[in-house]
N, C-alpha and C positions, 0 to 999 in steps of 0.2 A: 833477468826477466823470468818470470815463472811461467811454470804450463799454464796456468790460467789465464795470464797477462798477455800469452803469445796468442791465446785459440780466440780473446778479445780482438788484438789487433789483426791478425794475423788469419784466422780460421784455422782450420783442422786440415792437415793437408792429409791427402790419398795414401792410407796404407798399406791397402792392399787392392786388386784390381777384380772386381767382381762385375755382375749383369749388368749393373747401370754402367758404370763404366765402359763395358766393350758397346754398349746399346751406343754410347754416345761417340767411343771410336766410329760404329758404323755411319754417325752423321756424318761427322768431320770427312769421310772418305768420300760420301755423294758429293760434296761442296768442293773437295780439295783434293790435286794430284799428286798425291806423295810418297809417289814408288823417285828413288834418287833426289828426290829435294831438298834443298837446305832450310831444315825447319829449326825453327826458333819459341821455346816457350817460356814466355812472358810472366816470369814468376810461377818456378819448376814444383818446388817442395821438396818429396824426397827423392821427383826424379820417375814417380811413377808414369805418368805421359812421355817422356824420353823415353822410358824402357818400351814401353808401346809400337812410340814411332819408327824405332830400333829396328823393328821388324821391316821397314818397308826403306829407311833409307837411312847409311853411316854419317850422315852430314847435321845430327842431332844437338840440336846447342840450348845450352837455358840460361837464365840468371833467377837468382833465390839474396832476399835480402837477410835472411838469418845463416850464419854460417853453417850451422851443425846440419842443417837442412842443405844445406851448399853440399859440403862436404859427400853426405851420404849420395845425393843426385852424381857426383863426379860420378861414380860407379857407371852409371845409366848411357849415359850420352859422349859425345866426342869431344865437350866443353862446358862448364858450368861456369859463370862470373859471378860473383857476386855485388850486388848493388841493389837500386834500385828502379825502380819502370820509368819513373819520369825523367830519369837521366843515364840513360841505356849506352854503355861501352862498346857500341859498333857502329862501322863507319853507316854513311845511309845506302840503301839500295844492298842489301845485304843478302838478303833473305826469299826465299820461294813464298815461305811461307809462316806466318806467327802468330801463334794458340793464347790465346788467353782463357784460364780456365774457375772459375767462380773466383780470378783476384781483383780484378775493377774497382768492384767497392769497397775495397780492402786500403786502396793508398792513398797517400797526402793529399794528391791534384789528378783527380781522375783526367780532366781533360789535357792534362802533359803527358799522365802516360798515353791514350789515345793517343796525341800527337807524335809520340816518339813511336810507337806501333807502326803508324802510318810509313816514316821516316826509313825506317830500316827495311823494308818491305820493298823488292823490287818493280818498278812499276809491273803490270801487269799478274804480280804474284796476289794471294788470297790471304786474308784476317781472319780468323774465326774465334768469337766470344761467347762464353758462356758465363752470365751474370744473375744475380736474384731479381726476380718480377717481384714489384712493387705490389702488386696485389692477391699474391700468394699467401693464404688465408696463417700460415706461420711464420713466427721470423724465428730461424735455424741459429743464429748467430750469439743467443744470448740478451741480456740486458745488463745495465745498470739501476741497479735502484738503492735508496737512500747512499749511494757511492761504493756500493759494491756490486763488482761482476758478479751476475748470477748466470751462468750456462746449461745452454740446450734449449729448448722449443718453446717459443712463447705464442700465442696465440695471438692474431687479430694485431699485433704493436704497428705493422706496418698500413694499416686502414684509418688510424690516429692523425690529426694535423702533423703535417710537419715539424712545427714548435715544439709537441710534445712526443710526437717518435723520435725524433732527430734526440731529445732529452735523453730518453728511454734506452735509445740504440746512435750512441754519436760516433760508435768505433767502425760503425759499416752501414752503407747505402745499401739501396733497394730503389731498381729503376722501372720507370714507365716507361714503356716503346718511344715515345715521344722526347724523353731525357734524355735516353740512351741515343739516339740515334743526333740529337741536337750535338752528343759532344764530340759526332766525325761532319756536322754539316761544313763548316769550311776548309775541312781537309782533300787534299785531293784522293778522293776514295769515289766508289759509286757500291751503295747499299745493292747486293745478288740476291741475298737470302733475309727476311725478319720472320721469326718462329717462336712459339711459347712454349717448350715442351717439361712434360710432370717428371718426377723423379723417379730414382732407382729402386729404392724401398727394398735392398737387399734386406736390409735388420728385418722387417716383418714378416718378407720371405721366409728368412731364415728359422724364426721362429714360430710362425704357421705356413706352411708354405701353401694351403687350398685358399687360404684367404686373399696370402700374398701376391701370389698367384691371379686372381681374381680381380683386386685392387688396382695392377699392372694391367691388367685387359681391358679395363672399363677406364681407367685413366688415359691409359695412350690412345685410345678409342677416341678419347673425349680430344685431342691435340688436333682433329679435325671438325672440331665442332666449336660455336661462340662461347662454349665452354673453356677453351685453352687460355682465356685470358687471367684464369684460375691458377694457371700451373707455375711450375717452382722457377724455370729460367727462362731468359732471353738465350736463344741462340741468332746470333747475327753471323754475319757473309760479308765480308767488303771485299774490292778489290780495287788497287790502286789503278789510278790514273796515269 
């Protein structure tokens, strides 16, 4: 498989850990207790959310379906598997707590991994998802056109009929609050938290920073306003029954 054919199915995984990143560690912490918990994330990459949670507790476990990806996370955490989300290598009630981080709409049958999420999760422990909003004015992921990947930011694909986004982008989903949240309704979970929040925009940072700067103040500004249904992800909260 080539680099192009992995960042198609697969995405881009986290290289290095900058603002957006720790912004959204600091989510994860309002919602989740995890100083000594046994956290699990739901399709690792290189491991960079392990090395994270590292910080607050040794009980850090992942699973990564590309190996080399695999391999590199062992570093990070106190276990890595390798597989896949919709048929997860641990027993049920496993878990404090299990991350999933923009891979949702990444696999075969989202609504199995959902359900194995669910599974491994000990009652009472917390889920937290971070996925692409449906009506986030770019789709990040790339396209297909006339049968070749073309990647990076396309504008507008994800406001298309279905028939023809789903054409355009068949290797990754983009959900509506109302999709996403249908595919834990019969699971025993109960929805804590549903949030839209805008991205990290380290890159324009990096390369203006008054601008970047500015684009981050008036964005996350807007996460409280009927304006957030604009923003990049869903961040969801469950916690089992």
């Amino acid at each position: 498989m080539t680099h192009s054919d992995k960042a198609a199915l697969r995405g881009e995984p986290g290289y290095v850990w900058r603002s957006g990143q720790e912004r959204r560690l600091n989510m994860v912490r309002q919602w989740v207790q995890l100083e000594d918990a046994t956290i699990f994330d739901n399709g690792c990459g290189l491991g960079t959310w392990l090395d994270a949670f590292g910080a607050y507790s040794s009980h850090c476990f992942g699973l990564e379906v590309e190996q080399d990806r695999a391999v590199m996370a062992r570093q990070t955490g106190a276990g890595v598997a390798l597989g896949v989300g919709e048929t997860l290598p641990f027993a049920a009630n496993t878990f404090d707590f299990v991350f999933s981080n923009e891979v949702i709409e990444h696999v075969d049958d989202d609504a199995r991994y959902a359900s194995e999420m669910v599974r491994v999760t000990k009652p009472g422990g917390r889920m937290l998802l971070f996925c692409p909003n449906r009506w986030y004015p770019v789709e990040q992921h790339g396209i297909y056109w006339r049968g070749e990947y073309r990647f990076g930011n396309k504008p507008l694909v994800n406001y298309l009929p279905d028939p023809l986004r789903n054409k355009l982008a068949p290797h990754v989903r983009a959900y509506t609050r109302r999709g996403l949240l249908q595919l834990f309704a019969e699971l025993p979970v109960t929805a804590v938290h549903h949030g839209v929040i805008f991205g990290g925009y380290d890159n324009i940072e990096n390369r203006l920073p008054g601008l970047g700067k500015l684009i981050k103040k008036m964005l996350y500004a807007a996460e409280n306003t009927p304006f957030a249904v604009l923003g990049l992800s869903h961040l969801l909260v469950l916690e089992k029954r």
